[in-house]
N, C-alpha and C positions, 0 to 999 in steps of 0.2 A: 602364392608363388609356386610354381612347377617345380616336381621333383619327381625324380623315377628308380628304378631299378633295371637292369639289365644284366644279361650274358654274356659273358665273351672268353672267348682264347686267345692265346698269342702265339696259334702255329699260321706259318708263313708257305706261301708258292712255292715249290720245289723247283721251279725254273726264273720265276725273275724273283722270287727273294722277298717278296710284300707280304703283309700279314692278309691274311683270308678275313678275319672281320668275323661279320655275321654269315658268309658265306661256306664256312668252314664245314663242311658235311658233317663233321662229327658233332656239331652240338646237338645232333637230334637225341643224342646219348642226355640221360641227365645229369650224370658224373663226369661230364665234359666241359673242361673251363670252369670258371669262379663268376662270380656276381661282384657289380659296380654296385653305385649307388652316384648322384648327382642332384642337387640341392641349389637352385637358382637361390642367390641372395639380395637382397636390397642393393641397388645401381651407388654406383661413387656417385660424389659429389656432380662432379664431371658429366654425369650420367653412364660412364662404361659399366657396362656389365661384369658381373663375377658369380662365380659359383663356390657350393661345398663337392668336391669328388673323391671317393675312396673308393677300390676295387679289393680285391684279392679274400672276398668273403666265399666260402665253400657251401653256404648253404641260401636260400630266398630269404628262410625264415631270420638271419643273421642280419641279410642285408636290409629288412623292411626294420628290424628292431632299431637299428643305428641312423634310419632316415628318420624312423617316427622322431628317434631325439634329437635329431638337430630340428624337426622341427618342432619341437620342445623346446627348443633352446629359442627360437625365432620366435616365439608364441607372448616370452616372457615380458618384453617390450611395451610400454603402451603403443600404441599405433600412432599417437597424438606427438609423441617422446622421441622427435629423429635422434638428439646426442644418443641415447642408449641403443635404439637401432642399430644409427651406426656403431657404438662398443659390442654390440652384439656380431655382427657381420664381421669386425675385427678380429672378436674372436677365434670365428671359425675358420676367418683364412689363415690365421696363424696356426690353427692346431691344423690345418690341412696340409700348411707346408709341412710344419714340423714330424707331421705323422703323428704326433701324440694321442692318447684316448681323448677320448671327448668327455671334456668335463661333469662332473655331476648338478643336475638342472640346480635342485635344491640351493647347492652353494654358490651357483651364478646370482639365481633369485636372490642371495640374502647378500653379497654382495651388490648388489643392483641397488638395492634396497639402502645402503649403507653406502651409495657412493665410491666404494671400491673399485683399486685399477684391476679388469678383467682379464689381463692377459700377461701379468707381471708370472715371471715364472722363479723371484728370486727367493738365495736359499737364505737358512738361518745364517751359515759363514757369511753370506755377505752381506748380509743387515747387519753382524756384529761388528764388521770391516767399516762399513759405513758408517753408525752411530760410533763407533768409538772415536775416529776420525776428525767428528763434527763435536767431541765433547769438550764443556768445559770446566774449569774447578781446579782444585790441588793438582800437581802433578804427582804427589804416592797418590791418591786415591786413582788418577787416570791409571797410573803405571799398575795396583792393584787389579782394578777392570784388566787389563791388557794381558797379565799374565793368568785371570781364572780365564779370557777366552781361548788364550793360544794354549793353554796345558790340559783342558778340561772341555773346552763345550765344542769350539769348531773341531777336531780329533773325534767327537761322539756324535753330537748331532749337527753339524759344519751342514750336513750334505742333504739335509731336510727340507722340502720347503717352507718356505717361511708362512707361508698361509694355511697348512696342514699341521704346523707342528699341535701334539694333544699333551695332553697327560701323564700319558702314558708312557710317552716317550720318555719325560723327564723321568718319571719314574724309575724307567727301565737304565737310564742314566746313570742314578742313585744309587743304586741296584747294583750297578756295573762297577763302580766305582768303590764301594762297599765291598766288594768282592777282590777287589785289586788289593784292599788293603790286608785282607787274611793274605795274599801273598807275599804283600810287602812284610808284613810280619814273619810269616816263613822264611823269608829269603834272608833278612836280616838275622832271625839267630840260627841259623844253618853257617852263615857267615860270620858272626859271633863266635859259634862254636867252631871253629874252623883256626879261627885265630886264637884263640885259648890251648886247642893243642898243639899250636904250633908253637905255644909259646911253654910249652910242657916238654919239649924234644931239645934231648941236651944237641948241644954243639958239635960233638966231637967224636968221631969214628964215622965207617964208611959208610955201615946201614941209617944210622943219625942221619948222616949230611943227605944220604937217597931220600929217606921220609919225608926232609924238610922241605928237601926241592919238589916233590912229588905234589906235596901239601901245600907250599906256592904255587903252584900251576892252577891246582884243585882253586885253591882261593881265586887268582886271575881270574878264572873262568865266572865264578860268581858274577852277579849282580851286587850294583856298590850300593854301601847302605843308602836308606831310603827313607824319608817321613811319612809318615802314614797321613792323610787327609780327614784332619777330625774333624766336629760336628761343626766348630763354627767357624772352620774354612768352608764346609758343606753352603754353610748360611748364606756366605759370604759369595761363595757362586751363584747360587741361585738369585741375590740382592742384584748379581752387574745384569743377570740374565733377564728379571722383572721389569728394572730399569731400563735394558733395552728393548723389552715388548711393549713398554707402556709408551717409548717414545715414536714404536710403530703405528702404536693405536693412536697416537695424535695425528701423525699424518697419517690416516686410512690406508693404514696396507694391510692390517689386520683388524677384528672386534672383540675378541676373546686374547686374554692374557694365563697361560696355564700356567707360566712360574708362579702365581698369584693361590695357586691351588695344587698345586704338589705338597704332601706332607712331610716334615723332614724332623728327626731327636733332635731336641731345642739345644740350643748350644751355647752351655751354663761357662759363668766366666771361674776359673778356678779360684777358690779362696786361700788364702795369702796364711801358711803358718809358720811358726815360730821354732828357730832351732834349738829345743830344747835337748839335755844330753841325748835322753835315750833316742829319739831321732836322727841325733848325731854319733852314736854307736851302732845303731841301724844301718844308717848310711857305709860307715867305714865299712858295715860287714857283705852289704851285696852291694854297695855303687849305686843304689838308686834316691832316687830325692822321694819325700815322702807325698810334695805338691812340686808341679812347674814353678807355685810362688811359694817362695821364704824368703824370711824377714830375720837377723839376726836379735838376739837379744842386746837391752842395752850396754852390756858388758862387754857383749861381739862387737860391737860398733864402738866401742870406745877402744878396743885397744887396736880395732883397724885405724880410724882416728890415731890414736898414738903415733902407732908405725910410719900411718903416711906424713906425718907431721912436716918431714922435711921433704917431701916429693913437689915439685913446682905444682902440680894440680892440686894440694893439700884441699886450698878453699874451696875447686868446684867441687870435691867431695863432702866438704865440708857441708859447703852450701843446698848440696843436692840432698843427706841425708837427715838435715837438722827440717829446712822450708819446703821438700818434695816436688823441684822443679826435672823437668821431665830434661834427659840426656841433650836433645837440641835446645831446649831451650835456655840452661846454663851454657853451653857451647856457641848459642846465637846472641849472649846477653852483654848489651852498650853500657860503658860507663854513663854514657848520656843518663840513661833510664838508672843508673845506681847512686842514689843517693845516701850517703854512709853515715854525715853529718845528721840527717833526721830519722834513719834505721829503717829505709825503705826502699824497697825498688817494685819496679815497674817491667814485668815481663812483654815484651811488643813483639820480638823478632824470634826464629828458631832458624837452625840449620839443617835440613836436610839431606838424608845421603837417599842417591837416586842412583843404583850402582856402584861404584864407588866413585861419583860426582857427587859435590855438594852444591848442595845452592840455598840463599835465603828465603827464608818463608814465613808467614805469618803465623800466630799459633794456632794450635789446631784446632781451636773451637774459641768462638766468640768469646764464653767463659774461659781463656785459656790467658786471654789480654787482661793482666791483673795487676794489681800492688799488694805488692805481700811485705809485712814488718821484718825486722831482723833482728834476732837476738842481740844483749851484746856482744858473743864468743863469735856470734857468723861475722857481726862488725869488726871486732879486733882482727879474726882472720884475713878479712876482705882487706882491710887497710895495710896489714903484713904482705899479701899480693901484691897491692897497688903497689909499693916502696920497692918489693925486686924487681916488679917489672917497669917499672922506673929506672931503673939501673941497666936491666938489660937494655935500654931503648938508646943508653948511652954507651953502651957499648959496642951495639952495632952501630951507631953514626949513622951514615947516608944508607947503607942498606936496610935500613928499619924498616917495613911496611905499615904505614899507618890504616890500621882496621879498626880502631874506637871500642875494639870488644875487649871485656873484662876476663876472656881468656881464651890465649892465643898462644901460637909457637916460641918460639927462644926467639925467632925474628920479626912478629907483630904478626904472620900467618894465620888465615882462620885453622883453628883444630879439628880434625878430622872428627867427628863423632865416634866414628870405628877404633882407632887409635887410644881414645879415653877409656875405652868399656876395658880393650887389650891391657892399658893400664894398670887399671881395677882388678882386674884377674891376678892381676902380676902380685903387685902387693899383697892381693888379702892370700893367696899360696903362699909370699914367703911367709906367713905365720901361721899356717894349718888353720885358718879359721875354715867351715862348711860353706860350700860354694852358695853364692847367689847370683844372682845378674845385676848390673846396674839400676835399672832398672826398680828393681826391688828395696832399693836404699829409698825410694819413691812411699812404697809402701810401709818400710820402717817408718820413716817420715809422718804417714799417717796415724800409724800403730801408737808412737809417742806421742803424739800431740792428743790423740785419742786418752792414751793411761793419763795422759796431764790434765786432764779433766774438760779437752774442745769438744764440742757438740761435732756430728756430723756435717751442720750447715756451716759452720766456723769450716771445719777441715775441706766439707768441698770448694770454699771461697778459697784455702791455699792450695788445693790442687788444682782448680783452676777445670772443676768437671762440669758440663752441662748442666748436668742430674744427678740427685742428690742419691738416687739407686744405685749409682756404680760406686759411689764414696760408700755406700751401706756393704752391699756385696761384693766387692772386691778389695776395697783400699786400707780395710780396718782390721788387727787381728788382737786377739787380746792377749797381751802379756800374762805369763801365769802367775806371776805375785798381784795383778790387778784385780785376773781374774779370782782369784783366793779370796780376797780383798770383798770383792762385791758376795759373794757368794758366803763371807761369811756376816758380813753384814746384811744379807738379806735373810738369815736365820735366826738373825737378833731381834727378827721383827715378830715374832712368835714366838708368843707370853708360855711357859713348860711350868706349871710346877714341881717336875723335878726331870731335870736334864739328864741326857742319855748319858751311861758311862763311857770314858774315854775319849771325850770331848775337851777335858781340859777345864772344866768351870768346875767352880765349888757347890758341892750339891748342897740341898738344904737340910739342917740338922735335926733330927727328933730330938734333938736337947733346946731347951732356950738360949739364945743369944750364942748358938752354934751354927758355924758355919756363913756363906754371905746370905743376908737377909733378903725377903722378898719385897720386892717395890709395887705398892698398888698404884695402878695408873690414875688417872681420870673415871675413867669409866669402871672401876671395879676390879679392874683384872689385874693376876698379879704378873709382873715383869720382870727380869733381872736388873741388877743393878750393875753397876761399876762399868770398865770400859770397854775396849774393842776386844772380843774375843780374840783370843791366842796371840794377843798383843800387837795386829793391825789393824792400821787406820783404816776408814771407810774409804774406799772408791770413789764416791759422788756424796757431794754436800747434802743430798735428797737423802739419802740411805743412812743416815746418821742420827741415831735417837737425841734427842733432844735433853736438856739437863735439868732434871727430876726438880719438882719442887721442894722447897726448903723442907717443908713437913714432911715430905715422902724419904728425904736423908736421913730422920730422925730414927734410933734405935728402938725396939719395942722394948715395951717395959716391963722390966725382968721381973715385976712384982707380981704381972699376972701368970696364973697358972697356966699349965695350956691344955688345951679342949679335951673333953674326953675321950680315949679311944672306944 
């Protein structure tokens, strides 16, 4: 197909006004006018003609470089292959309207090659606008996607296109993001300290009251506190962003997925400890928690227990801290599915708060649809509920709302989940117990049943986990009298013949029939005898020595001498 090159200017007649053309005397100059370029393309369908045209190049050597690749671009085609052809010739009229560069052959070819649309020009923002659109599933998890794209990825790389985004970018993302949070750190204890001396400046006289308002102003001005975006919020952007390049690569808009290969610090789930005093004197003394998770002891938890004894939600506390059912899912849970008579229920439904809308849901993981047994204190409880709220149901008369759940407002109302947590706060302040989150009565839950001797597969069956690695690393913490417990029981399994000082055991006598005597085992070796050191029981039925044979109880006999030194 013909293609050429030429000269031209755009000076015009000085009496009727038309462009001179090639007539123009002065192109004999060679810094006179710019250079075209025109590039006949494959005819429509119709058979009309069209071309490639762009002018305003300053040099030949500019304008033969830009013809040579369009017809590079024209080359890539089979000749046999009209559809690509024609996506070819599409091409070019498009980037000739648009003025755009002309693409790089390379990435036409391997598009060609992969079926891809050649002339799409859209960006990351609106692939994310589109695929989130078209999604289906939970609506948290949608609403999760929805706020990593609007607070994080279209604001960063929105403006990208979608068929260039690299690595690099996200990198630079991470990066950026990363950076944001040294400032959100600064900005917060600038603002921190700000309010600490404001709260040091007495009341009363005139330079007082200037400072204070001075120092209010200072503060307005601030940035309001802020969370910082940890590692497995990090994760979790990058999962909606993966997820929606790999639903590009199924319909060919893209071949390469770089969320898929960005590196990112793994983002470890925090393990759940215990508030032991010194923790809890730590705390009073700077305000910080020692983990995001704690877990109170069993004495914490009983005398919160105690307190809420008479509060209407006593049971779902109850219930949540003894069987480890997660906040909607006691708030979403049917008499239907509570069966009290056989000490079972059946978790099916949860509630949801999606803003502060609630709505029903199913729970959140297949394993999450469970029957879990019931003590019989969570039973007594449960049945003390049912009887008031029996009562309340007759007292409201015709206003009652009949909702079937097992707890609900004074007037049969689902319960807001936000409202119960506010609850729970309430109570365990009025007795200075150490904060935890609701939440976390979840993992006490596990913590207990744990000390009581449940294997981890028993306790993921009542938390209702997928995988039996999140019951491992997150949902189990060890009580310090259990952990005692084992740790001294695992020291009892190693035979001493003569035990370290200070230990608490009766060392063995250089005199005969001094001191506790030494137990030969089976095998030879000798062992102590008697019970659990420092007078606790064993932890785990496994860890527990076994009871000596009758011969090995027997005293030695004081008649023999003893060996020679």
């Amino acid at each position: 197909m013909k293609g050429s090159t030429h000269r031209r200017c755009y000076c015009r007649d000085p009496h009727t006004g038309r462009p001179l053309g090639k007539k123009c005397p002065k192109l004999a100059g060679r810094k006179h006018g710019t250079y075209s370029i025109r590039q006949e393309l494959p005819p429509r369908e119709d058979g009309a003609r069209r071309s490639f045209s762009r002018a305003g190049y300053d040099t030949l050597k500019a304008a033969q470089t830009d013809l040579d690749h369009v017809r590079a671009l024209l080359a890539l085609p089979d000749a046999d292959d009209p559809e690509d052809v024609e996506r070819i010739a599409e091409l070019l009229e498009q980037v000739a309207d648009d003025k755009a560069p002309l693409p790089d052959v390379e990435e036409i070819r391997r598009k060609l090659n992969h079926g891809l649309d050649l002339t799409s020009r859209l960006t990351v923002g609106e692939w994310l606008d589109t695929w989130l659109a078209g999604k289906k599933g939970r609506r948290s998890a949608i609403n999760r996607d929805e706020g990593n794209i609007r607070v994080h990825l279209k604001p960063r790389i929105g403006h990208l296109r979608l068929d260039r985004l690299r690595v690099s970018h996200l990198s630079e993302m991470f990066e950026a993001i990363a950076e944001t949070n040294v400032e959100i750190v600064e900005a917060n204890a600038a603002r921190r300290k700000a309010i600490s001396d404001l709260a040091e400046i007495p009341w009363k006289g005139r330079e007082n009251r200037a400072r204070r308002k001075a120092l209010k102003a200072a503060i307005a001005e601030m940035p309001p506190f802020r969370r910082v975006v940890s590692p497995s919020t990090l994760q979790r952007i990058r999962s909606t962003l993966r997820a929606a390049l790999n639903t590009a690569i199924s319909q060919q808009l893209i071949t390469f997925n770089p969320a898929s290969h960005v590196r990112l610090e793994a983002g470890r789930r925090p393990k759940a400890l215990v508030w032991t005093e010194e923790r809890i004197e730590r705390w009073k003394r700077t305000g910080e928690r020692p983990s995001p998770v704690m877990v109170w002891t069993p004495e914490q938890t009983g005398a919160f227990l105690d307190h809420a004894e008479k509060d209407r939600l006593y049971a779902l506390f109850h219930l949540v801290a003894f069987r480890g059912l997660r906040r909607g899912e006691a708030c979403g849970q049917l008499w239907a599915d509570t069966h009290l008579e056989t000490g079972l229920i059946t978790v099916a439904k949860q509630l949801v708060v999606d803003g502060w809308k609630v709505y029903e849901d199913d729970p959140k993981t297949d394993a999450g649809a469970r029957t879990i047994a019931l003590d019989s204190a969570t039973v007594r409880a449960l049945e003390l509920h049912r009887a008031r709220q029996a009562k309340e149901r007759g007292e409201w008369g015709d206003a009652w709302v009949e909702t079937g759940r097992v707890f609900i407002r004074e007037n049969g109302e689902w319960l807001h989940p936000s409202n119960v947590t506010r609850r729970f706060i309430e109570l365990y302040e009025e007795i200075g117990l150490p904060p935890i989150r609701l939440h976390d009565l979840r993992h006490g839950a596990a913590t207990l049943a744990h000390a009581a001797g449940a294997d981890l597969k028993d306790i993921q069956e009542m938390l209702g986990h997928s995988s039996i690695a999140i019951t491992a690393d997150t949902y189990t913490s060890l009580l310090p009298e259990t952990d005692k417990a084992i740790a001294e029981a695992a020291a009892r399994l190693v035979p001493r013949a003569r035990m370290p000082e200070g230990t608490g055991r009766a060392e063995e006598s250089d005199e005969p029939g001094g001191g506790e005597a030494a137990v030969t085992g089976p095998d030879g070796a000798a062992s102590s005898g008697g019970g659990t050191a420092g007078g606790l029981p064993s932890a785990h039925a496994a860890l527990t020595q076994p009871e000596p044979e009758e011969e090995s109880k027997a005293e030695p006999d004081s008649s023999e001498e003893p060996p020679a030194q």
